[in-house]
mmCIF file as gemmi writes it, N, C-alpha and C atoms, coordinates in Angstrom:
data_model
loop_
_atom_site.group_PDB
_atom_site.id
_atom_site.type_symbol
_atom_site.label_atom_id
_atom_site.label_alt_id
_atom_site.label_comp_id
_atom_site.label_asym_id
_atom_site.label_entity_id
_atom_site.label_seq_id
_atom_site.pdbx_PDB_ins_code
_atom_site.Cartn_x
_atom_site.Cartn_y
_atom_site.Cartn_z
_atom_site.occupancy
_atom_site.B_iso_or_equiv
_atom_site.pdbx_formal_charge
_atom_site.auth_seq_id
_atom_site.auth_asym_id
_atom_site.pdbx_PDB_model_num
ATOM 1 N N . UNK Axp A 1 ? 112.372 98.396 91.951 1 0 ? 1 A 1
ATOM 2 C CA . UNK Axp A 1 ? 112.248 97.407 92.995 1 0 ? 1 A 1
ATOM 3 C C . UNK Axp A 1 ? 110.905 96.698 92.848 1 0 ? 1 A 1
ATOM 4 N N . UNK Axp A 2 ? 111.268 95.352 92.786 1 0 ? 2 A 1
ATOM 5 C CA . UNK Axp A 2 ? 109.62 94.498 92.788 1 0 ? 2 A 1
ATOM 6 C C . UNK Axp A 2 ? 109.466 93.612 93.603 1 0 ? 2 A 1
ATOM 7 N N . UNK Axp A 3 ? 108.29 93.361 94.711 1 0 ? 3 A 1
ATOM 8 C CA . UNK Axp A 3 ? 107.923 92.447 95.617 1 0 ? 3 A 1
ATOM 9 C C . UNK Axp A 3 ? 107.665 91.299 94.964 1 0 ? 3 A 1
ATOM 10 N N . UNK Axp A 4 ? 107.163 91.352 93.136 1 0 ? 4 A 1
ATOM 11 C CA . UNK Axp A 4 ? 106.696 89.921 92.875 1 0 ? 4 A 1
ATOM 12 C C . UNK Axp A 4 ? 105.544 89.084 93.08 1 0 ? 4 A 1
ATOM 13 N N . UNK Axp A 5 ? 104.442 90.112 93.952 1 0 ? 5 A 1
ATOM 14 C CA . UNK Axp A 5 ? 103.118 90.087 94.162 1 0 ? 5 A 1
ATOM 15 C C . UNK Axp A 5 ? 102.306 90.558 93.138 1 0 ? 5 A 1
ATOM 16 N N . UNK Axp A 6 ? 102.728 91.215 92.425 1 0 ? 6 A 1
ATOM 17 C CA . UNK Axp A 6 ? 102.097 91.623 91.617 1 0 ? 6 A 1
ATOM 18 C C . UNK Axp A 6 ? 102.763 92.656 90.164 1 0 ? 6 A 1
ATOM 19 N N . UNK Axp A 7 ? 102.01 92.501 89 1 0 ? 7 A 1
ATOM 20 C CA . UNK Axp A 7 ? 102.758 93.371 87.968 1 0 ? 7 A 1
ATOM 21 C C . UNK Axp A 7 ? 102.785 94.748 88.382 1 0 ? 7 A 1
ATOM 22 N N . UNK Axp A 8 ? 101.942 95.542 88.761 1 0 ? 8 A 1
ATOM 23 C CA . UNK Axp A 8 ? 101.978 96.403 89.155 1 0 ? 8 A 1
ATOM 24 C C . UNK Axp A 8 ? 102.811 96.849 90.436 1 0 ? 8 A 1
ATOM 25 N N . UNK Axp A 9 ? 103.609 98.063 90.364 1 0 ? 9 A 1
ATOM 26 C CA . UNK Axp A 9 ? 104.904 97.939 91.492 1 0 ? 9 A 1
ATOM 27 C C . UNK Axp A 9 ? 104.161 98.666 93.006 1 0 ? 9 A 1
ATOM 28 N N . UNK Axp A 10 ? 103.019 99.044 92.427 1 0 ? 10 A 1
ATOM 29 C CA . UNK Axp A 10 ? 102.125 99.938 93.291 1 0 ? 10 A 1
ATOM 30 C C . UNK Axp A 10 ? 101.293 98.834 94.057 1 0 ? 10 A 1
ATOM 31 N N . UNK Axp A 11 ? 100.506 98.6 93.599 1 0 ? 11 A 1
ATOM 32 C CA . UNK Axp A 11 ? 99.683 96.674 94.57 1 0 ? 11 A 1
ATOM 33 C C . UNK Axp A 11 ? 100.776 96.221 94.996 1 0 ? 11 A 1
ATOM 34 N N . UNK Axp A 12 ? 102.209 95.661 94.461 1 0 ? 12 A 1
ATOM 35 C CA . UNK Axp A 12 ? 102.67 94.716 94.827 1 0 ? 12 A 1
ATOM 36 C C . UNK Axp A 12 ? 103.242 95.564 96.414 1 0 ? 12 A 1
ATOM 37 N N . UNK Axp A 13 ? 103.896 96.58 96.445 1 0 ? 13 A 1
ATOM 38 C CA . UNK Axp A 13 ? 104.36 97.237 97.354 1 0 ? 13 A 1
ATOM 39 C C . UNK Axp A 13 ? 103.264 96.966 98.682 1 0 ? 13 A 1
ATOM 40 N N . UNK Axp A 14 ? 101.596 97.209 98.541 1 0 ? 14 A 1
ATOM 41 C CA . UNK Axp A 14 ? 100.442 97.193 99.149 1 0 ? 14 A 1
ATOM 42 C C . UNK Axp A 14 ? 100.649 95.751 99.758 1 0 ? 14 A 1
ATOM 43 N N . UNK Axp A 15 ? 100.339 94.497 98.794 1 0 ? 15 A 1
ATOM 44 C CA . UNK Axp A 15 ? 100.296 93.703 99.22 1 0 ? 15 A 1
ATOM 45 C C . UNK Axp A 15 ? 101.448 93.098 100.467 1 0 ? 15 A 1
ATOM 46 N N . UNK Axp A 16 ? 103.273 93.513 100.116 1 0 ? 16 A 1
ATOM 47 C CA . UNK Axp A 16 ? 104.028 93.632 100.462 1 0 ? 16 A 1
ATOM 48 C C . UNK Axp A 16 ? 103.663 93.797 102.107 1 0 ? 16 A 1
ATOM 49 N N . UNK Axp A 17 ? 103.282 95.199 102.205 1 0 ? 17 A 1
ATOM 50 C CA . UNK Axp A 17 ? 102.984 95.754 103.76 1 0 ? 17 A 1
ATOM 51 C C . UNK Axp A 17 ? 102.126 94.983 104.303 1 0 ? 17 A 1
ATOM 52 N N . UNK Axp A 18 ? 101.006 94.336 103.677 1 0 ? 18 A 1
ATOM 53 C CA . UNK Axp A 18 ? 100.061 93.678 104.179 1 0 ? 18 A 1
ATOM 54 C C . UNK Axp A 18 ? 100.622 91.829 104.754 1 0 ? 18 A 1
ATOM 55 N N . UNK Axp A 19 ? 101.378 91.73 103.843 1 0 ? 19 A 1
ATOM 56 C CA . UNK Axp A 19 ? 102.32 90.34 104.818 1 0 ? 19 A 1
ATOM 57 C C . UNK Axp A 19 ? 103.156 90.917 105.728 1 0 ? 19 A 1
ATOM 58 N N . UNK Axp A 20 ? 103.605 92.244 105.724 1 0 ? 20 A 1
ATOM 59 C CA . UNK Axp A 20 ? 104.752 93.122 106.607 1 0 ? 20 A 1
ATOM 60 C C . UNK Axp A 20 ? 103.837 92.656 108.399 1 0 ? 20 A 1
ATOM 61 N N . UNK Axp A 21 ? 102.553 93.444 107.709 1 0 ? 21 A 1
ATOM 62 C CA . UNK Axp A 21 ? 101.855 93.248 109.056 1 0 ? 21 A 1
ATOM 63 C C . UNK Axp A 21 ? 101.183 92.478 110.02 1 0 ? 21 A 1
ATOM 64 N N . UNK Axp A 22 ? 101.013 91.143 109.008 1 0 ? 22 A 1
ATOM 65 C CA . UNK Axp A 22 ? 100.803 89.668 109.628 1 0 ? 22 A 1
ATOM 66 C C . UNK Axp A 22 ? 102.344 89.466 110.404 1 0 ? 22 A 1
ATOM 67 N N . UNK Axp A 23 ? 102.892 89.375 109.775 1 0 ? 23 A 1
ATOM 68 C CA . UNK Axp A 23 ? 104.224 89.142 110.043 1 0 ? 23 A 1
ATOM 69 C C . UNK Axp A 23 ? 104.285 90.097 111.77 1 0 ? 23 A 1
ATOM 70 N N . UNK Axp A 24 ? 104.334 91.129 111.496 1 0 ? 24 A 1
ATOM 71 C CA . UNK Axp A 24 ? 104.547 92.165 112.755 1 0 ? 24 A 1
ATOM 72 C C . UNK Axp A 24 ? 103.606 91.549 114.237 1 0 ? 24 A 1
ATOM 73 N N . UNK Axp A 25 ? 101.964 90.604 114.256 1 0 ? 25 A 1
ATOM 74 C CA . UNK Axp A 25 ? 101.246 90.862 114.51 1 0 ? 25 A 1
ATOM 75 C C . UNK Axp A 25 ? 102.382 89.242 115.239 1 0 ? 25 A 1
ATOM 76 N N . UNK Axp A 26 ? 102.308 88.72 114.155 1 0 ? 26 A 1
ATOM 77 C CA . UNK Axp A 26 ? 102.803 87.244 114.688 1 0 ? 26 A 1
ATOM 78 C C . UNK Axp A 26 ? 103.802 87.775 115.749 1 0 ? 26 A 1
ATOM 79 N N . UNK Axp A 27 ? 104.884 88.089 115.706 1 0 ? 27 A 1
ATOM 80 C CA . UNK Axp A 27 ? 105.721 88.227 116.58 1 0 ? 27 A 1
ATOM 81 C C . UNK Axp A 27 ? 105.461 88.925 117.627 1 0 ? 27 A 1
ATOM 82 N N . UNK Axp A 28 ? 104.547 90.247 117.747 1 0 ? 28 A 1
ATOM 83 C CA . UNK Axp A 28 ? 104.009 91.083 119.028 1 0 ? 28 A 1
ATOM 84 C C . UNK Axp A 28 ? 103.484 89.905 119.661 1 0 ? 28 A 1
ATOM 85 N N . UNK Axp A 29 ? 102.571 88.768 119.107 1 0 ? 29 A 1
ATOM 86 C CA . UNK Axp A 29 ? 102.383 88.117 119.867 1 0 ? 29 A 1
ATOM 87 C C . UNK Axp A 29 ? 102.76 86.527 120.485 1 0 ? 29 A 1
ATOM 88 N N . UNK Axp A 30 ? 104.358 86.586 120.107 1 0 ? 30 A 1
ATOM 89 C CA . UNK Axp A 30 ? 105.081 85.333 120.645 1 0 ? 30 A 1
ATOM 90 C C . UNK Axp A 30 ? 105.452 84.643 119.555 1 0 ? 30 A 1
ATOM 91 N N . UNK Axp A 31 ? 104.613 84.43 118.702 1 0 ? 31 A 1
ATOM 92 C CA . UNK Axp A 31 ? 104.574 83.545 117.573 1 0 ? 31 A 1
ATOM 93 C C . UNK Axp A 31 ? 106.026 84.017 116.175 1 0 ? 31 A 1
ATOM 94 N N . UNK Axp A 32 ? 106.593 83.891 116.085 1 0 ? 32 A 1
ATOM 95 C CA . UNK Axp A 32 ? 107.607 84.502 115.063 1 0 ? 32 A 1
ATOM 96 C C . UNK Axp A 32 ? 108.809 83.764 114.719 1 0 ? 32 A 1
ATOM 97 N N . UNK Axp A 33 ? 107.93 82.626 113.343 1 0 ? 33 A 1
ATOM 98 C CA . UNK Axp A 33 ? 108.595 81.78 112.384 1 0 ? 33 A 1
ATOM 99 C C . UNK Axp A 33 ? 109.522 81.981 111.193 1 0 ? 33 A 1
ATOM 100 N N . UNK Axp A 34 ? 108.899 83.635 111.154 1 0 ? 34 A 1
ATOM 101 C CA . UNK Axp A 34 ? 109.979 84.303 109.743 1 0 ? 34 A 1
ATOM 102 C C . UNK Axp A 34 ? 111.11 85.068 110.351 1 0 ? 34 A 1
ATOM 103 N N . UNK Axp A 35 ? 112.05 84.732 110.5 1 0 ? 35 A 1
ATOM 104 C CA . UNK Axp A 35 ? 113.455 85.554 110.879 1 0 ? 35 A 1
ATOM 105 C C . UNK Axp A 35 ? 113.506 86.844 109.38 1 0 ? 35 A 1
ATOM 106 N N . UNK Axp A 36 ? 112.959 86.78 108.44 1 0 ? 36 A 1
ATOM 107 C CA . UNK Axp A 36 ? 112.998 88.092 107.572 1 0 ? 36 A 1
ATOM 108 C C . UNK Axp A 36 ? 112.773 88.733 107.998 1 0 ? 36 A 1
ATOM 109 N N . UNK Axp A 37 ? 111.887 89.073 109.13 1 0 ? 37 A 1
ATOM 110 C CA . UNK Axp A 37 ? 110.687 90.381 108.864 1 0 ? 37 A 1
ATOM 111 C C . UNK Axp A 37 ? 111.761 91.684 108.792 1 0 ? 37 A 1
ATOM 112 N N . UNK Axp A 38 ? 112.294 91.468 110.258 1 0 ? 38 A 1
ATOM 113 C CA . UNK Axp A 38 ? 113.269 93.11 110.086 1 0 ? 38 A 1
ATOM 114 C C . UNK Axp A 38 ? 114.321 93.328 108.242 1 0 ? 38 A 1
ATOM 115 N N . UNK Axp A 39 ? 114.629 92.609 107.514 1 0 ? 39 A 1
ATOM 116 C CA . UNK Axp A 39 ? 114.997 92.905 106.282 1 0 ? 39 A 1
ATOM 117 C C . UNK Axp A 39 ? 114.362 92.768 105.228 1 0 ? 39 A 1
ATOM 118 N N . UNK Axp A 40 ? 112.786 92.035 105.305 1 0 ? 40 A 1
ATOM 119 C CA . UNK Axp A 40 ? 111.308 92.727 105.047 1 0 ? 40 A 1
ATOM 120 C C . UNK Axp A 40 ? 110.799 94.375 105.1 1 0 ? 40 A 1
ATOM 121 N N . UNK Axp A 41 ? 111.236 94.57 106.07 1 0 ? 41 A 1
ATOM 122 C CA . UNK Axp A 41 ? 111.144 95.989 106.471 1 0 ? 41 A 1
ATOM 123 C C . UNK Axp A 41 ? 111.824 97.011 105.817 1 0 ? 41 A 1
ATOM 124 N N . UNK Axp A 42 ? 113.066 96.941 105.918 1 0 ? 42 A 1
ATOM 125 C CA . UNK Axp A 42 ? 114.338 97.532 105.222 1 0 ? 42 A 1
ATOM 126 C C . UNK Axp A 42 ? 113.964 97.517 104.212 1 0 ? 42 A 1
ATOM 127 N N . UNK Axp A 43 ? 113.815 96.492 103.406 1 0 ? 43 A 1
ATOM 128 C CA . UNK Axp A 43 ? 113.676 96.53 101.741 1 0 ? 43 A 1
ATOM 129 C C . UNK Axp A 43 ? 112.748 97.522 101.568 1 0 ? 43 A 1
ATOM 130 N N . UNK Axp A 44 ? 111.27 96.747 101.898 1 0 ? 44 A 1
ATOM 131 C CA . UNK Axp A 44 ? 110.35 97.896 101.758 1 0 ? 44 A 1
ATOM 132 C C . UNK Axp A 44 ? 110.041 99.282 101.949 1 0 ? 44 A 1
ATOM 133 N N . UNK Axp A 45 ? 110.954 99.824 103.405 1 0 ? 45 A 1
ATOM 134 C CA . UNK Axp A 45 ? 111.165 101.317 103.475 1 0 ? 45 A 1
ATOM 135 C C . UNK Axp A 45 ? 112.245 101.733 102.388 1 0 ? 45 A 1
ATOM 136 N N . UNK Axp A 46 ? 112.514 101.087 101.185 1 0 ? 46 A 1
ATOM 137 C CA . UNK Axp A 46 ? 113.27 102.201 100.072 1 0 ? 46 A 1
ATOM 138 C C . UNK Axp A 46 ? 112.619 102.061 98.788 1 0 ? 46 A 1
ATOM 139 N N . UNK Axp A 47 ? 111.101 101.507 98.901 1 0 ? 47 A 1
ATOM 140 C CA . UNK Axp A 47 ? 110.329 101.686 97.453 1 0 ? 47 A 1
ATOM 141 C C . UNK Axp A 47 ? 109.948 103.212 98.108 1 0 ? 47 A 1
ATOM 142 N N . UNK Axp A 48 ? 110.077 104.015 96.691 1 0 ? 48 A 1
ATOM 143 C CA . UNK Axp A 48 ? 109.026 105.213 96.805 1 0 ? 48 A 1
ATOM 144 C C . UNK Axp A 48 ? 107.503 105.165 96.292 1 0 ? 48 A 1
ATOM 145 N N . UNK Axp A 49 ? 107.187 105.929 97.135 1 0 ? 49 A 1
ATOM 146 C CA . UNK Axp A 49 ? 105.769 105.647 96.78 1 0 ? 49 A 1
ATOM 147 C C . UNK Axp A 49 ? 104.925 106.133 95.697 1 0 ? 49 A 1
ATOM 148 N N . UNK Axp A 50 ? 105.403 107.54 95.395 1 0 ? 50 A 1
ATOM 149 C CA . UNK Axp A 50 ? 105.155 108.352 94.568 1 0 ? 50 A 1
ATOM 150 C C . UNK Axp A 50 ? 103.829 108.848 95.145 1 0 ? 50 A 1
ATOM 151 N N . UNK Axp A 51 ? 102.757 109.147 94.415 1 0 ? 51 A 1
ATOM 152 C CA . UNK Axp A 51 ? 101.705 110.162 94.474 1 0 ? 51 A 1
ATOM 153 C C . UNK Axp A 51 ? 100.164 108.703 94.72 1 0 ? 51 A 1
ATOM 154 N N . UNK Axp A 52 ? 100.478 107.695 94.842 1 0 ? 52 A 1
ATOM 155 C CA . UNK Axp A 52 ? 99.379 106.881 94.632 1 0 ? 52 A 1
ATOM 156 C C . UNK Axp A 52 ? 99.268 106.686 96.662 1 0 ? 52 A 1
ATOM 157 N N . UNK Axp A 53 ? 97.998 106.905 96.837 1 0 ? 53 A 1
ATOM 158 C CA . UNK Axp A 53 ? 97.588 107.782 97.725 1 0 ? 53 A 1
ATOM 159 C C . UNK Axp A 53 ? 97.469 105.987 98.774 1 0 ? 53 A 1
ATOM 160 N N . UNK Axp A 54 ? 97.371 104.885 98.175 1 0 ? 54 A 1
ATOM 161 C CA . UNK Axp A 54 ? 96.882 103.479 98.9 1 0 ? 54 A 1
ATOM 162 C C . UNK Axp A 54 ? 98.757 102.929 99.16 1 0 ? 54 A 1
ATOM 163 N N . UNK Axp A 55 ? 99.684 103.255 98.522 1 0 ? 55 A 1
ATOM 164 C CA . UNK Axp A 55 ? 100.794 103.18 98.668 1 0 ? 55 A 1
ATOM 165 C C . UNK Axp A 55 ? 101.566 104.44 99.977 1 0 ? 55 A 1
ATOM 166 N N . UNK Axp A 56 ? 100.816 105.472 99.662 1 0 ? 56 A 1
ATOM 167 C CA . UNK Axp A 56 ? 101.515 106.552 101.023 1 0 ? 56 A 1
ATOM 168 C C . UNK Axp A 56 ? 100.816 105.945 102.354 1 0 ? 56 A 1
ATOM 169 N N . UNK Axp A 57 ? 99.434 105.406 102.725 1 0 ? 57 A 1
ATOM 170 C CA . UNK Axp A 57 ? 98.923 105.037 103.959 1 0 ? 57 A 1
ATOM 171 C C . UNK Axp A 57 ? 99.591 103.85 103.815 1 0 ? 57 A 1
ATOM 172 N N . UNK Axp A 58 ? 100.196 102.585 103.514 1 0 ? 58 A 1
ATOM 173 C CA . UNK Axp A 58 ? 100.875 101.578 103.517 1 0 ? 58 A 1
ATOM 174 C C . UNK Axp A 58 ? 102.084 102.216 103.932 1 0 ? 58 A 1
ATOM 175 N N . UNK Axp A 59 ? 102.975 102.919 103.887 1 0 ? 59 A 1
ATOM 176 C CA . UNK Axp A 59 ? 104.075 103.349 103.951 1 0 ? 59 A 1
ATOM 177 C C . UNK Axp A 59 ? 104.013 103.856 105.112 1 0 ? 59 A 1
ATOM 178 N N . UNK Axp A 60 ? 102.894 104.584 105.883 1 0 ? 60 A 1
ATOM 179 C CA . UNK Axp A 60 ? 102.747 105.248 107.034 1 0 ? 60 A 1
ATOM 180 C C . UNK Axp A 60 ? 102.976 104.325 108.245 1 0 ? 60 A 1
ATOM 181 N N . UNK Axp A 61 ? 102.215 103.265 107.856 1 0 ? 61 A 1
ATOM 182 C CA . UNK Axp A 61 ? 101.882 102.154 108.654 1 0 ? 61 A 1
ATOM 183 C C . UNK Axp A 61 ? 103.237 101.237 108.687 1 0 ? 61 A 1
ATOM 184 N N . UNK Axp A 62 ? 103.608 100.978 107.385 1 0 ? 62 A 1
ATOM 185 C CA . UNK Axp A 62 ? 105.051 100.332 107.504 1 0 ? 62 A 1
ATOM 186 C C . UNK Axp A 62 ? 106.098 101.11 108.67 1 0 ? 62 A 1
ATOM 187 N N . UNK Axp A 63 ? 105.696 102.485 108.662 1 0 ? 63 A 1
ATOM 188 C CA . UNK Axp A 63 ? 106.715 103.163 109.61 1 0 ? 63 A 1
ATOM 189 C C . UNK Axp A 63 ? 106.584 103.102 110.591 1 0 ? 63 A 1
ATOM 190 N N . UNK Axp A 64 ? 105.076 102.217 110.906 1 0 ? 64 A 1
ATOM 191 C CA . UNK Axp A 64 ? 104.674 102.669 112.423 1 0 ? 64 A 1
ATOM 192 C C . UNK Axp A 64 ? 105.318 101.179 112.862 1 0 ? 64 A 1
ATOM 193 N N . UNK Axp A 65 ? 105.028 100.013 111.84 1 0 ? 65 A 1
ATOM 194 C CA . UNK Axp A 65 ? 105.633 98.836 111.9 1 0 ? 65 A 1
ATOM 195 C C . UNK Axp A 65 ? 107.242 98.992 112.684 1 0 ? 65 A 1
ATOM 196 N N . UNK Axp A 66 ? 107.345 99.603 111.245 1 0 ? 66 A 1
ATOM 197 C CA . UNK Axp A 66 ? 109.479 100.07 111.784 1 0 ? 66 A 1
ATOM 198 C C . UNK Axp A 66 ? 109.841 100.623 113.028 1 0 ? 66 A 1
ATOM 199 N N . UNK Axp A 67 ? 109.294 101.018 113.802 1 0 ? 67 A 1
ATOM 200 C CA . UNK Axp A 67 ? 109.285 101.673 114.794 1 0 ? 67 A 1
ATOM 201 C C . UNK Axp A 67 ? 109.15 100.989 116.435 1 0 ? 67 A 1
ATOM 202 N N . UNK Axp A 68 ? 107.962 99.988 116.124 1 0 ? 68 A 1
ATOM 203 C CA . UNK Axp A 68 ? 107.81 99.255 116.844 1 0 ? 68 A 1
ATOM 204 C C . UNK Axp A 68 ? 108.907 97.84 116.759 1 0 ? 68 A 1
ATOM 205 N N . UNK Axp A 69 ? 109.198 97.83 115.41 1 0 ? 69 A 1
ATOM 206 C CA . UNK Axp A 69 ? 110.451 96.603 115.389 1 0 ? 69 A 1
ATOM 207 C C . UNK Axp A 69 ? 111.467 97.101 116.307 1 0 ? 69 A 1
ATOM 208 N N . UNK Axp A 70 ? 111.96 97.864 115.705 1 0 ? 70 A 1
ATOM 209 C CA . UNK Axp A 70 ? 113.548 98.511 116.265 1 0 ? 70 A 1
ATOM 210 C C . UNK Axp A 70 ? 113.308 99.057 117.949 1 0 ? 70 A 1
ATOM 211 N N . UNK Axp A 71 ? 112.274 98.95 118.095 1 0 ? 71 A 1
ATOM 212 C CA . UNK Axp A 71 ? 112.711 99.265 119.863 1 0 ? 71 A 1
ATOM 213 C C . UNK Axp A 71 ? 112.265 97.799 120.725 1 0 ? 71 A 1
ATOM 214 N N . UNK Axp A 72 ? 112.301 96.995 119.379 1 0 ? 72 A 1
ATOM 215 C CA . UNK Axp A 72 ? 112.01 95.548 120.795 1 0 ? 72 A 1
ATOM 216 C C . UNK Axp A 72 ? 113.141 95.046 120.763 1 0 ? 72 A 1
């Protein structure tokens, strides 16, 4: 699976979460122009992360993201 941010599947995943969470921030606060985000989300909760330790705290946070999507 590749975000396309980057060659590396590990940054790109990083960078990935890091528009995940602009994205998240826009809509908590009214503002929410990208109808992706929730299948933004999805996609990204089925990269594994493996053992690279800046990809597991991205993933944590993506969950905390996911969490807060699905109950609004």
């Amino acid at each position: 699976m590749t975000f396309d941010h980057h060659p590396d599947p590990a940054i790109a995943f990083c960078i990935e979460v890091e528009e995940i969470i602009g994205m998240a921030y826009n809509r908590r606060v009214g503002f929410d122009p990208e109808p992706t985000l929730d299948q933004r989300i999805e996609r990204a909760m089925m990269f594994r992360v493996g053992g690279d330790m800046n990809c597991v705290d991205a993933k944590a946070t993506l969950r905390e993201i996911e969490r807060e999507v699905i109950t609004r």
